[in-house]
C-alpha positions in Angstrom: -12.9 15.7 -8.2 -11.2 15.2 -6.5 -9.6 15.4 -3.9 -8.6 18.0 -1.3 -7.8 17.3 2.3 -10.3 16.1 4.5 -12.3 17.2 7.8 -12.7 15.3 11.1 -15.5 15.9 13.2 -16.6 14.2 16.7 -20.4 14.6 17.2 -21.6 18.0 16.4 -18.2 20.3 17.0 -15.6 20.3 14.2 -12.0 19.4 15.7 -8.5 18.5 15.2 -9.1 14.7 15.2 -7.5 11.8 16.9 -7.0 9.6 13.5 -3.9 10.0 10.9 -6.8 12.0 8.6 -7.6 14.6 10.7 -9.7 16.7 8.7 -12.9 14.5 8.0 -16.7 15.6 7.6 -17.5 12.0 7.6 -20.6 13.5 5.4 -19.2 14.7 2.9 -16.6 11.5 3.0 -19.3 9.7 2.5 -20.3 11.4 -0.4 -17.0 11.6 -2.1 -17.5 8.1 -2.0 -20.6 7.8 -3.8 -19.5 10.9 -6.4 -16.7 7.8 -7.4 -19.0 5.0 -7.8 -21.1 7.2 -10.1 -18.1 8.0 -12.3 -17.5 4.5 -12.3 -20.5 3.5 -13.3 -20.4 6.4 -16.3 -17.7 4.4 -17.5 -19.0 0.7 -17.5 -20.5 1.5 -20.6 -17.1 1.3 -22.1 -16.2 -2.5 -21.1 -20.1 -3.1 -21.9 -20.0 -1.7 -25.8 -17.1 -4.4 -26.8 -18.5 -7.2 -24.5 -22.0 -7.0 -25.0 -22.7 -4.0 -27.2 -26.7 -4.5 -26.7 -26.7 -4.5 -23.0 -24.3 -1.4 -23.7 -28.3 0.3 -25.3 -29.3 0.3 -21.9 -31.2 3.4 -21.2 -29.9 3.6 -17.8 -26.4 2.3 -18.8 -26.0 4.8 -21.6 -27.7 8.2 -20.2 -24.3 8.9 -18.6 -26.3 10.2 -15.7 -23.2 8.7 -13.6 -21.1 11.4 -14.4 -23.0 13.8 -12.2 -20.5 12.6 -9.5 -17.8 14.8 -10.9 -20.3 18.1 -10.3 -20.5 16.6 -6.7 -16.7 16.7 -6.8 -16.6 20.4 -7.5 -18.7 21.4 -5.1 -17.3 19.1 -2.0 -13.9 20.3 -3.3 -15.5 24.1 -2.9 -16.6 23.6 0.6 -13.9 21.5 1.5 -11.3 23.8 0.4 -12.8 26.6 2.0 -13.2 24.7 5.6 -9.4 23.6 5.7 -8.0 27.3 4.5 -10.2 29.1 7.2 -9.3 26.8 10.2 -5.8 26.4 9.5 -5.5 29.9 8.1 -3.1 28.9 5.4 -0.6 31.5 3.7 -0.9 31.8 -0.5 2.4 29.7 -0.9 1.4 27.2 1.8 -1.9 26.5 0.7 -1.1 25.7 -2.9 1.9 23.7 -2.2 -0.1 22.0 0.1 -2.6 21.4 -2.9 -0.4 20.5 -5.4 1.4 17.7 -3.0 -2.4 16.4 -2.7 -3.2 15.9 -6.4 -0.3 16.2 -8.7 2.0 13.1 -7.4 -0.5 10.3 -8.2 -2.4 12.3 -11.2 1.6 12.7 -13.2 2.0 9.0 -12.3 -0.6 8.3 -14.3 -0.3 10.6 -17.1 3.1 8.9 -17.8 1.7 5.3 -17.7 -0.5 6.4 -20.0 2.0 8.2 -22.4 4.1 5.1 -22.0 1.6 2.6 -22.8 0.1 4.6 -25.7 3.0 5.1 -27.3 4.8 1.6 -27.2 1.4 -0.5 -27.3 -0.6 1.5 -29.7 2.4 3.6 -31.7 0.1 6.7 -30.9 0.3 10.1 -29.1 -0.8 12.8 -28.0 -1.0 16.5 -28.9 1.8 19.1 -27.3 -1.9 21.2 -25.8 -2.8 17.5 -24.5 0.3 16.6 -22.8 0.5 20.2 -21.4 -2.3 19.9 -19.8 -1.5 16.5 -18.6 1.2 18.1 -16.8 0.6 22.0 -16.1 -2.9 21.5 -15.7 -3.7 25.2 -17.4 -4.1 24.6 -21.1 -3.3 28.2 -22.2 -1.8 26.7 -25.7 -5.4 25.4 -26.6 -7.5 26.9 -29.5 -11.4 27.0 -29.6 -11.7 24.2 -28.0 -10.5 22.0 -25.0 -7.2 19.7 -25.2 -7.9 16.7 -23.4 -5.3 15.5 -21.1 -3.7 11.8 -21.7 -6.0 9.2 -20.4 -9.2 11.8 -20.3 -10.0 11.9 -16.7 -7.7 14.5 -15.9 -9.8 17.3 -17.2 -11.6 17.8 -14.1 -8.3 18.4 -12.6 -7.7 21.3 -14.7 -10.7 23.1 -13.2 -8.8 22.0 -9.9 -6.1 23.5 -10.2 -7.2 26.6 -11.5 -9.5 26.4 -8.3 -6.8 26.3 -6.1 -4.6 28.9 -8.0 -7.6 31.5 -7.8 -8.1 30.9 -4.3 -4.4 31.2 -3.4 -4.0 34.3 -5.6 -7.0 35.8 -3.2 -5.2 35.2 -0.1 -2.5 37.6 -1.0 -5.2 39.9 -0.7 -7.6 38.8 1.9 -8.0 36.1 4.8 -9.5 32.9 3.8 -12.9 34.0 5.4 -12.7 36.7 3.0 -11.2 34.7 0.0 -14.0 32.3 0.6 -16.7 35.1 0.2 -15.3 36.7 -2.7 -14.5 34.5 -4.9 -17.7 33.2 -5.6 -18.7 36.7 -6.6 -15.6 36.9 -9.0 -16.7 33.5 -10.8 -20.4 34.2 -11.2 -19.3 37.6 -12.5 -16.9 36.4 -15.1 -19.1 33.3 -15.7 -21.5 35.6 -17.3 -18.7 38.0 -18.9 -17.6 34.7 -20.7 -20.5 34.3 -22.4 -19.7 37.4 -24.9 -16.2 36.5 -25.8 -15.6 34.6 -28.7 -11.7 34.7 -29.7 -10.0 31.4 -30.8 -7.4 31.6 -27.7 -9.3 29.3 -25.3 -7.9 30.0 -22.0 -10.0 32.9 -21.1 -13.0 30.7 -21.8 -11.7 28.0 -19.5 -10.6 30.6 -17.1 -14.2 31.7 -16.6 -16.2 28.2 -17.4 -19.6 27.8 -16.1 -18.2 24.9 -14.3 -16.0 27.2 -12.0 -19.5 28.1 -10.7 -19.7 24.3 -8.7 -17.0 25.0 -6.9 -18.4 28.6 -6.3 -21.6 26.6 -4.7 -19.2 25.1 -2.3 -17.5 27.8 -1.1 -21.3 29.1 -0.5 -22.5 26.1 1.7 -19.5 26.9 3.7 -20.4 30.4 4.2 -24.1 30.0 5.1 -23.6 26.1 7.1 -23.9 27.8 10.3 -27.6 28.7 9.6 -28.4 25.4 8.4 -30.7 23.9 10.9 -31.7 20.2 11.1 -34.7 20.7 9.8 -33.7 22.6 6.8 -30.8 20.1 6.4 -33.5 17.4 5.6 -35.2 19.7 3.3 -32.2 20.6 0.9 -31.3 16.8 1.3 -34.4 15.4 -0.3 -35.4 18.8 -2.1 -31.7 18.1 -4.2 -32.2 14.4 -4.8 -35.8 15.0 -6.0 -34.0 18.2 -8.1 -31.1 16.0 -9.6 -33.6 12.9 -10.7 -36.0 15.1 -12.0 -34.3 16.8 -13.9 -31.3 14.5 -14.9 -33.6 12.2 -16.8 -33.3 13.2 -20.4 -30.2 15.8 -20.0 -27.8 12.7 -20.7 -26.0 14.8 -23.3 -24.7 17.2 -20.6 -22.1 14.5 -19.8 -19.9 14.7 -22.5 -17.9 18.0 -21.6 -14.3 17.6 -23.6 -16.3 16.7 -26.7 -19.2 19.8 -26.8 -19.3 21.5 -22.6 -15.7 22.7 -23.4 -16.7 25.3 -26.5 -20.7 25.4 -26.1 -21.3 27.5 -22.7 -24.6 27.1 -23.2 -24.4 24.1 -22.7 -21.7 24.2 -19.7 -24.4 26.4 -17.5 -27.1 24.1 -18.4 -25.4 21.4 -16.6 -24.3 23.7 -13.8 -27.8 24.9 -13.0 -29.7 21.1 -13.6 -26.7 18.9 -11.9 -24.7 21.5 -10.3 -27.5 23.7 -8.2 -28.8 19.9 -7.0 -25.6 18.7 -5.9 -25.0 22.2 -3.9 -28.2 21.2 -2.4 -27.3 18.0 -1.2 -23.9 18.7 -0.2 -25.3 21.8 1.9 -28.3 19.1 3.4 -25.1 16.6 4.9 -23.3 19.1 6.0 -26.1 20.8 8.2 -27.4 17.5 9.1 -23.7 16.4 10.7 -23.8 19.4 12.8 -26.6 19.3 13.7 -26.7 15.9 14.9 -23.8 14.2 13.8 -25.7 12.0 11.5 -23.2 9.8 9.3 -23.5 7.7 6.1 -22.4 4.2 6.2 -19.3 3.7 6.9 -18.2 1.7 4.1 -19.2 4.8 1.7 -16.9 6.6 4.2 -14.4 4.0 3.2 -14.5 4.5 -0.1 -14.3 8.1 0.2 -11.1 7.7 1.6 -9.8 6.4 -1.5 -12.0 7.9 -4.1 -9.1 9.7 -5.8 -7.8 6.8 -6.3 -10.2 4.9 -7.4 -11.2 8.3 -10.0 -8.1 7.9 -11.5 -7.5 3.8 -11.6 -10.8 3.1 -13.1 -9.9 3.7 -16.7 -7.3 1.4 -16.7 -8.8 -1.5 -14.8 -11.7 -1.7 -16.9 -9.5 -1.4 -20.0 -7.8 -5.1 -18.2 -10.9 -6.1 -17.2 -12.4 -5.5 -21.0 -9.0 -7.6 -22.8 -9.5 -10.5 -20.3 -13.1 -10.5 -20.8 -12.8 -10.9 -24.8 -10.3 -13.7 -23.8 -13.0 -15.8 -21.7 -16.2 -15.2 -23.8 -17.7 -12.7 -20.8 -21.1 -11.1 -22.1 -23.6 -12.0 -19.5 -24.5 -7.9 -18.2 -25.6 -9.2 -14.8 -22.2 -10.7 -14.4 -20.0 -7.6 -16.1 -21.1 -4.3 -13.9 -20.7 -5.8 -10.7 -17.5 -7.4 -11.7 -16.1 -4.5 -12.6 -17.0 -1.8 -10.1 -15.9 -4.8 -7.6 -12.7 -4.7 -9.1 -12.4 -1.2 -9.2 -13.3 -0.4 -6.2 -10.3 -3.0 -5.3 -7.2 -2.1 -7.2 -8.4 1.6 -6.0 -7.7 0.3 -2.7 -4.3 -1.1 -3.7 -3.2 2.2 -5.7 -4.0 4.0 -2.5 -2.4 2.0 0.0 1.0 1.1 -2.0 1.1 4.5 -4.3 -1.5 7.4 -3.2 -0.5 7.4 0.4 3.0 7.0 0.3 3.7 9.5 -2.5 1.7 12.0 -0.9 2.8 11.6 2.8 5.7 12.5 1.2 4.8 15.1 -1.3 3.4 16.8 2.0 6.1 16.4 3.8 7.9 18.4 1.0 5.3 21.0 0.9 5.5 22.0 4.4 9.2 22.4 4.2 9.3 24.5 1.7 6.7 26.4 2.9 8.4 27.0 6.1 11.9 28.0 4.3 9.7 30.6 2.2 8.5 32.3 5.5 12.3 32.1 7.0 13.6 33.8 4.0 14.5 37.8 4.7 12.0 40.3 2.6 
Protein backbone atom coordinates (compact mmCIF):
# COMPACT_ATOMS: atom_id res chain seq x y z
CA UNK A 1 0.00 0.00 0.00
CA UNK A 2 0.77 2.15 -0.82
CA UNK A 3 1.06 5.21 -1.07
CA UNK A 4 -0.83 8.40 -0.36
CA UNK A 5 0.73 11.70 0.36
CA UNK A 6 2.72 12.27 3.25
CA UNK A 7 2.71 14.44 6.63
CA UNK A 8 5.52 16.74 7.97
CA UNK A 9 5.76 17.39 11.45
CA UNK A 10 8.39 19.57 13.58
CA UNK A 11 8.51 18.32 17.18
CA UNK A 12 5.16 17.74 18.62
CA UNK A 13 2.80 20.26 16.40
CA UNK A 14 1.73 19.00 12.89
CA UNK A 15 2.71 21.77 10.18
CA UNK A 16 3.13 22.83 6.73
CA UNK A 17 6.81 21.79 6.40
CA UNK A 18 9.87 23.46 5.08
CA UNK A 19 10.99 20.37 2.80
CA UNK A 20 9.65 19.56 -0.98
CA UNK A 21 7.44 16.68 1.03
CA UNK A 22 5.51 18.63 3.24
CA UNK A 23 3.17 16.30 4.62
CA UNK A 24 5.43 13.81 6.69
CA UNK A 25 4.62 11.92 10.09
CA UNK A 26 8.13 10.79 10.05
CA UNK A 27 6.42 7.81 12.14
CA UNK A 28 4.52 6.49 10.05
CA UNK A 29 7.35 7.21 7.20
CA UNK A 30 9.16 5.09 9.00
CA UNK A 31 6.93 2.48 9.01
CA UNK A 32 5.94 2.57 5.42
CA UNK A 33 9.40 1.81 5.13
CA UNK A 34 9.47 -1.30 7.08
CA UNK A 35 5.72 -2.46 5.63
CA UNK A 36 8.09 -2.63 2.10
CA UNK A 37 10.91 -4.56 3.39
CA UNK A 38 8.40 -7.05 4.67
CA UNK A 39 6.79 -7.45 1.30
CA UNK A 40 10.08 -7.79 0.04
CA UNK A 41 11.04 -10.25 2.11
CA UNK A 42 7.51 -12.26 1.32
CA UNK A 43 8.77 -12.47 -1.99
CA UNK A 44 12.44 -13.75 -1.61
CA UNK A 45 11.09 -16.97 -1.46
CA UNK A 46 10.46 -16.79 -5.12
CA UNK A 47 14.32 -16.15 -6.31
CA UNK A 48 15.03 -18.83 -3.37
CA UNK A 49 12.65 -21.85 -4.82
CA UNK A 50 14.71 -21.87 -8.32
CA UNK A 51 18.17 -21.12 -6.74
CA UNK A 52 18.19 -23.16 -3.81
CA UNK A 53 14.76 -24.80 -3.53
CA UNK A 54 15.74 -26.31 0.16
CA UNK A 55 16.73 -23.09 1.71
CA UNK A 56 13.36 -21.99 -0.08
CA UNK A 57 11.68 -24.90 3.13
CA UNK A 58 12.71 -22.43 5.44
CA UNK A 59 10.06 -22.06 8.13
CA UNK A 60 10.72 -18.48 8.49
CA UNK A 61 11.30 -18.05 4.69
CA UNK A 62 8.17 -19.79 3.61
CA UNK A 63 5.45 -18.65 6.39
CA UNK A 64 4.82 -15.56 4.24
CA UNK A 65 4.51 -13.76 7.48
CA UNK A 66 6.21 -10.74 5.35
CA UNK A 67 3.21 -9.98 3.74
CA UNK A 68 1.68 -8.49 6.81
CA UNK A 69 3.36 -5.22 5.56
CA UNK A 70 0.59 -4.74 3.02
CA UNK A 71 -2.15 -4.80 6.15
CA UNK A 72 0.26 -2.07 7.59
CA UNK A 73 -0.21 -0.34 4.21
CA UNK A 74 -3.96 -0.22 4.52
CA UNK A 75 -4.14 1.15 7.64
CA UNK A 76 -1.20 4.01 7.24
CA UNK A 77 -2.99 4.66 4.00
CA UNK A 78 -6.39 4.96 6.31
CA UNK A 79 -4.89 7.40 8.67
CA UNK A 80 -2.89 9.06 6.23
CA UNK A 81 -5.62 9.71 3.94
CA UNK A 82 -7.78 11.01 6.58
CA UNK A 83 -5.01 13.56 8.01
CA UNK A 84 -4.20 15.20 4.49
CA UNK A 85 -8.22 15.47 3.49
CA UNK A 86 -9.09 17.21 6.95
CA UNK A 87 -6.14 19.70 6.98
CA UNK A 88 -6.29 20.63 3.52
CA UNK A 89 -10.00 20.21 3.39
CA UNK A 90 -10.00 18.88 -0.12
CA UNK A 91 -13.21 18.98 -2.46
CA UNK A 92 -14.54 15.32 -3.89
CA UNK A 93 -12.96 16.06 -7.46
CA UNK A 94 -9.80 17.45 -5.91
CA UNK A 95 -9.08 14.85 -3.67
CA UNK A 96 -9.35 11.93 -6.05
CA UNK A 97 -7.50 13.61 -8.78
CA UNK A 98 -5.16 14.31 -6.44
CA UNK A 99 -5.11 10.48 -5.61
CA UNK A 100 -5.12 9.09 -8.77
CA UNK A 101 -1.96 11.47 -9.92
CA UNK A 102 -0.23 9.77 -6.69
CA UNK A 103 -0.68 6.11 -7.73
CA UNK A 104 -1.86 5.55 -11.20
CA UNK A 105 1.28 7.06 -13.28
CA UNK A 106 3.95 4.71 -11.95
CA UNK A 107 1.47 1.59 -11.16
CA UNK A 108 0.10 1.84 -15.49
CA UNK A 109 3.89 2.02 -16.29
CA UNK A 110 4.27 -1.01 -14.91
CA UNK A 111 1.28 -2.89 -15.89
CA UNK A 112 2.37 -2.21 -19.57
CA UNK A 113 6.02 -3.47 -19.00
CA UNK A 114 4.53 -6.29 -17.83
CA UNK A 115 1.93 -6.82 -20.63
CA UNK A 116 4.81 -6.14 -23.05
CA UNK A 117 7.25 -8.45 -21.60
CA UNK A 118 4.66 -11.26 -21.19
CA UNK A 119 3.55 -11.22 -24.30
CA UNK A 120 6.71 -11.02 -26.53
CA UNK A 121 9.05 -13.03 -24.05
CA UNK A 122 6.70 -15.66 -22.88
CA UNK A 123 3.84 -15.61 -25.91
CA UNK A 124 1.37 -15.35 -22.88
CA UNK A 125 -1.50 -13.04 -21.63
CA UNK A 126 -3.64 -12.05 -19.67
CA UNK A 127 -7.45 -12.25 -19.13
CA UNK A 128 -9.79 -9.09 -20.29
CA UNK A 129 -11.00 -9.07 -15.98
CA UNK A 130 -7.10 -9.11 -15.37
CA UNK A 131 -6.05 -6.32 -17.61
CA UNK A 132 -9.13 -4.36 -16.40
CA UNK A 133 -8.17 -4.30 -13.40
CA UNK A 134 -4.64 -3.63 -14.27
CA UNK A 135 -5.95 -0.51 -15.57
CA UNK A 136 -9.46 0.64 -13.89
CA UNK A 137 -8.54 -0.77 -10.82
CA UNK A 138 -12.48 -1.83 -10.01
CA UNK A 139 -12.85 -5.37 -11.38
CA UNK A 140 -16.66 -5.24 -11.74
CA UNK A 141 -16.34 -7.90 -14.92
CA UNK A 142 -15.00 -10.58 -12.40
CA UNK A 143 -16.99 -13.76 -11.41
CA UNK A 144 -16.73 -15.62 -8.04
CA UNK A 145 -13.51 -14.92 -7.63
CA UNK A 146 -10.80 -12.15 -7.92
CA UNK A 147 -8.94 -11.33 -11.39
CA UNK A 148 -5.51 -10.62 -10.63
CA UNK A 149 -4.03 -7.68 -12.15
CA UNK A 150 -0.81 -8.22 -14.57
CA UNK A 151 2.27 -8.59 -12.50
CA UNK A 152 0.10 -9.54 -9.14
CA UNK A 153 1.10 -6.79 -6.91
CA UNK A 154 -1.43 -4.54 -8.06
CA UNK A 155 -4.25 -6.11 -6.17
CA UNK A 156 -3.78 -4.12 -3.14
CA UNK A 157 -4.27 -1.13 -5.27
CA UNK A 158 -7.67 -2.14 -6.19
CA UNK A 159 -8.62 -1.91 -2.50
CA UNK A 160 -6.91 1.67 -2.95
CA UNK A 161 -8.65 2.96 -5.18
CA UNK A 162 -11.96 1.90 -4.13
CA UNK A 163 -10.68 3.54 -0.74
CA UNK A 164 -10.27 6.73 -2.28
CA UNK A 165 -13.45 6.53 -4.42
CA UNK A 166 -15.57 5.87 -1.14
CA UNK A 167 -13.99 8.58 0.60
CA UNK A 168 -14.40 11.11 -2.21
CA UNK A 169 -17.99 9.96 -2.84
CA UNK A 170 -18.59 10.91 1.14
CA UNK A 171 -17.32 14.37 0.76
CA UNK A 172 -20.11 15.30 -1.56
CA UNK A 173 -21.96 14.71 1.41
CA UNK A 174 -20.01 15.68 4.46
CA UNK A 175 -16.57 17.49 5.44
CA UNK A 176 -13.62 15.29 5.67
CA UNK A 177 -13.96 15.29 9.61
CA UNK A 178 -17.16 13.86 8.99
CA UNK A 179 -16.19 11.57 5.94
CA UNK A 180 -13.52 10.31 8.16
CA UNK A 181 -16.04 9.24 10.97
CA UNK A 182 -18.47 7.69 8.88
CA UNK A 183 -16.98 5.77 6.72
CA UNK A 184 -15.67 3.39 9.03
CA UNK A 185 -19.19 2.79 10.18
CA UNK A 186 -20.29 2.13 6.42
CA UNK A 187 -17.39 -0.61 5.95
CA UNK A 188 -17.87 -2.49 9.24
CA UNK A 189 -21.56 -2.43 8.44
CA UNK A 190 -21.28 -3.80 4.91
CA UNK A 191 -18.27 -5.98 5.91
CA UNK A 192 -20.73 -7.96 7.88
CA UNK A 193 -23.71 -7.68 5.22
CA UNK A 194 -21.07 -9.32 2.85
CA UNK A 195 -20.93 -12.23 4.58
CA UNK A 196 -24.60 -13.42 3.42
CA UNK A 197 -24.33 -12.76 -0.18
CA UNK A 198 -23.35 -15.34 -2.35
CA UNK A 199 -24.04 -14.35 -6.20
CA UNK A 200 -21.40 -15.17 -8.83
CA UNK A 201 -21.02 -11.27 -9.83
CA UNK A 202 -18.00 -10.56 -7.56
CA UNK A 203 -17.91 -6.84 -7.27
CA UNK A 204 -20.25 -6.44 -4.44
CA UNK A 205 -18.04 -8.87 -2.54
CA UNK A 206 -14.99 -6.88 -3.23
CA UNK A 207 -16.90 -3.73 -2.64
CA UNK A 208 -17.51 -4.76 0.96
CA UNK A 209 -14.17 -7.06 1.60
CA UNK A 210 -13.04 -7.60 5.04
CA UNK A 211 -9.92 -5.91 4.02
CA UNK A 212 -11.76 -2.45 3.52
CA UNK A 213 -11.91 -2.80 7.34
CA UNK A 214 -7.72 -1.95 7.62
CA UNK A 215 -8.20 1.03 6.10
CA UNK A 216 -11.39 1.60 8.37
CA UNK A 217 -8.76 1.12 11.41
CA UNK A 218 -6.81 3.97 10.05
CA UNK A 219 -9.33 6.40 9.62
CA UNK A 220 -10.07 5.32 13.51
CA UNK A 221 -6.39 6.15 14.86
CA UNK A 222 -6.98 9.39 13.23
CA UNK A 223 -10.12 10.15 14.98
CA UNK A 224 -9.07 9.08 18.55
CA UNK A 225 -4.92 10.33 18.15
CA UNK A 226 -5.62 13.23 20.07
CA UNK A 227 -6.29 11.15 23.24
CA UNK A 228 -3.42 9.12 22.73
CA UNK A 229 -1.12 9.85 25.52
CA UNK A 230 2.58 8.85 25.72
CA UNK A 231 2.06 6.44 27.94
CA UNK A 232 -0.67 4.68 26.14
CA UNK A 233 1.37 5.21 22.90
CA UNK A 234 4.04 2.73 24.42
CA UNK A 235 1.40 0.38 25.41
CA UNK A 236 -0.38 -0.08 21.90
CA UNK A 237 3.22 -0.10 20.49
CA UNK A 238 4.44 -3.16 22.32
CA UNK A 239 0.83 -4.52 23.13
CA UNK A 240 0.58 -4.76 18.77
CA UNK A 241 3.98 -6.21 18.22
CA UNK A 242 3.41 -8.85 21.00
CA UNK A 243 -0.35 -9.21 19.23
CA UNK A 244 1.07 -9.58 15.55
CA UNK A 245 3.96 -12.24 16.61
CA UNK A 246 1.77 -14.09 18.65
CA UNK A 247 -0.55 -14.61 16.70
CA UNK A 248 1.15 -14.56 13.20
CA UNK A 249 3.05 -17.67 13.92
CA UNK A 250 1.11 -20.42 12.30
CA UNK A 251 -1.59 -18.16 10.35
CA UNK A 252 0.96 -18.26 7.25
CA UNK A 253 -1.90 -19.33 4.98
CA UNK A 254 -3.63 -15.86 5.54
CA UNK A 255 -1.08 -14.52 2.94
CA UNK A 256 -2.19 -15.82 -0.03
CA UNK A 257 -5.27 -13.41 -0.78
CA UNK A 258 -5.78 -13.67 -4.85
CA UNK A 259 -5.61 -17.36 -4.64
CA UNK A 260 -8.24 -18.23 -1.44
CA UNK A 261 -8.79 -14.26 0.79
CA UNK A 262 -10.52 -13.10 -2.48
CA UNK A 263 -13.70 -15.70 -2.37
CA UNK A 264 -13.30 -17.24 1.36
CA UNK A 265 -14.34 -14.11 3.71
CA UNK A 266 -13.85 -16.20 6.29
CA UNK A 267 -10.85 -16.20 5.77
CA UNK A 268 -10.33 -12.37 4.71
CA UNK A 269 -11.62 -11.28 8.41
CA UNK A 270 -9.44 -13.79 10.00
CA UNK A 271 -6.50 -11.96 8.70
CA UNK A 272 -8.07 -8.61 9.36
CA UNK A 273 -8.70 -9.29 13.08
CA UNK A 274 -5.03 -11.40 13.61
CA UNK A 275 -2.77 -8.97 11.33
CA UNK A 276 -5.01 -6.11 10.78
CA UNK A 277 -6.24 -5.21 14.56
CA UNK A 278 -2.24 -5.53 15.44
CA UNK A 279 -1.06 -3.25 12.84
CA UNK A 280 -3.92 -0.57 13.89
CA UNK A 281 -2.30 -0.96 17.19
CA UNK A 282 1.05 -0.19 16.19
CA UNK A 283 0.26 2.40 13.81
CA UNK A 284 -2.01 4.16 16.56
CA UNK A 285 1.32 3.58 19.27
CA UNK A 286 3.81 5.89 16.57
CA UNK A 287 1.55 8.12 15.96
CA UNK A 288 0.72 9.11 19.68
CA UNK A 289 4.27 8.66 20.51
CA UNK A 290 5.37 11.56 17.71
CA UNK A 291 3.05 13.87 19.29
CA UNK A 292 3.69 13.37 22.16
CA UNK A 293 7.28 13.66 22.03
CA UNK A 294 8.35 13.67 18.70
CA UNK A 295 9.99 10.42 18.88
CA UNK A 296 11.29 9.27 15.32
CA UNK A 297 12.51 5.94 13.82
CA UNK A 298 15.79 5.84 12.14
CA UNK A 299 16.11 7.80 9.58
CA UNK A 300 17.14 5.50 7.03
CA UNK A 301 13.65 3.57 7.56
CA UNK A 302 12.43 7.14 6.99
CA UNK A 303 14.38 6.97 3.77
CA UNK A 304 12.99 4.17 2.57
CA UNK A 305 9.64 5.15 3.28
CA UNK A 306 10.07 7.81 0.94
CA UNK A 307 10.39 5.46 -1.71
CA UNK A 308 8.42 2.52 -0.64
CA UNK A 309 6.01 2.63 -3.53
CA UNK A 310 8.55 2.25 -5.49
CA UNK A 311 10.27 -0.18 -4.26
CA UNK A 312 6.48 -2.21 -3.76
CA UNK A 313 6.12 -2.13 -7.16
CA UNK A 314 9.95 -2.72 -8.60
CA UNK A 315 10.58 -5.70 -6.45
CA UNK A 316 8.94 -8.27 -8.73
CA UNK A 317 10.89 -7.53 -11.48
CA UNK A 318 14.32 -7.13 -9.89
CA UNK A 319 14.26 -10.31 -8.26
CA UNK A 320 12.88 -11.96 -11.48
CA UNK A 321 16.73 -10.33 -12.96
CA UNK A 322 18.28 -11.08 -10.02
CA UNK A 323 16.88 -14.95 -10.27
CA UNK A 324 18.07 -15.34 -14.44
CA UNK A 325 21.60 -13.92 -13.54
CA UNK A 326 21.80 -16.08 -10.60
CA UNK A 327 21.04 -19.42 -12.64
CA UNK A 328 23.77 -18.01 -14.95
CA UNK A 329 26.62 -17.82 -12.09
CA UNK A 330 25.79 -20.98 -10.12
CA UNK A 331 24.34 -18.59 -7.00
CA UNK A 332 22.76 -20.98 -4.18
CA UNK A 333 24.53 -20.08 -1.07
CA UNK A 334 21.09 -18.54 1.14
CA UNK A 335 23.31 -16.35 3.26
CA UNK A 336 24.60 -14.75 0.15
CA UNK A 337 20.87 -14.62 -1.91
CA UNK A 338 18.43 -12.60 0.66
CA UNK A 339 20.72 -9.90 1.46
CA UNK A 340 21.61 -9.63 -2.13
CA UNK A 341 18.44 -9.21 -3.18
CA UNK A 342 16.64 -6.95 -0.78
CA UNK A 343 20.06 -4.79 -1.26
CA UNK A 344 19.29 -4.64 -4.78
CA UNK A 345 15.91 -3.90 -4.37
CA UNK A 346 15.96 -1.54 -2.10
CA UNK A 347 18.40 0.07 -4.88
CA UNK A 348 16.78 0.07 -8.22
CA UNK A 349 13.65 1.30 -5.92
CA UNK A 350 15.67 4.21 -5.39
CA UNK A 351 16.50 4.68 -9.13
CA UNK A 352 12.70 4.08 -10.24
CA UNK A 353 11.90 6.81 -7.81
CA UNK A 354 14.33 9.34 -8.55
CA UNK A 355 14.32 8.94 -12.61
CA UNK A 356 10.41 7.65 -12.95
CA UNK A 357 8.17 8.01 -9.62
CA UNK A 358 9.03 11.56 -8.91
CA UNK A 359 9.04 13.08 -12.17
CA UNK A 360 5.84 11.42 -13.45
CA UNK A 361 4.04 12.33 -10.50
CA UNK A 362 5.33 16.02 -9.96
CA UNK A 363 3.72 16.14 -13.00
CA UNK A 364 0.66 14.03 -12.77
CA UNK A 365 0.04 16.60 -9.70
CA UNK A 366 0.62 19.33 -11.44
CA UNK A 367 -2.22 18.06 -13.82
CA UNK A 368 -4.49 17.37 -11.06
CA UNK A 369 -4.54 20.61 -9.56
CA UNK A 370 -5.35 22.25 -12.83
CA UNK A 371 -8.00 20.49 -13.49
CA UNK A 372 -9.20 20.77 -10.30
CA UNK A 373 -9.10 24.38 -10.33
CA UNK A 374 -10.95 24.65 -13.94
CA UNK A 375 -13.75 22.32 -12.41
CA UNK A 376 -14.41 24.97 -9.52
CA UNK A 377 -14.12 27.95 -12.31
CA UNK A 378 -16.69 26.29 -14.41
CA UNK A 379 -20.45 28.09 -14.08
CA UNK A 380 -23.20 25.60 -12.20
Amino acid sequence: MILGNHISRRRQVPHEGSENRPDTVKNIQALRGIAALLVVFAHVKFPLEILNPSAADYPLVRSGHGAIGVDLFFIISGYVICLTACKRQHKPIEFLLARIARISPLYLIYVLLFLLVKAVFLGRHNSLPSIWNGFFYLPVFDWKEFSVPPGGTGWSLCFEMWFYLSFALLLYIWTPKKAAMVLPIIFLAGSAIAILYHGDWYFPRFVFHPFVLEFAFGCVVYNTQRWISLRLSWFLLTGGIIYMIAFSRHTGFLAFFPMVLSYRLDLAWLRVLLWGLPSALIVAGLVGLERNRGYILPRALVWTGGISYSLYLSQQITMEIFTKVGQRIGLHSFAVIVPSVLILCVFNAWLCWKWVEKPLTGQAQRWAKKVSLSSVCLPT
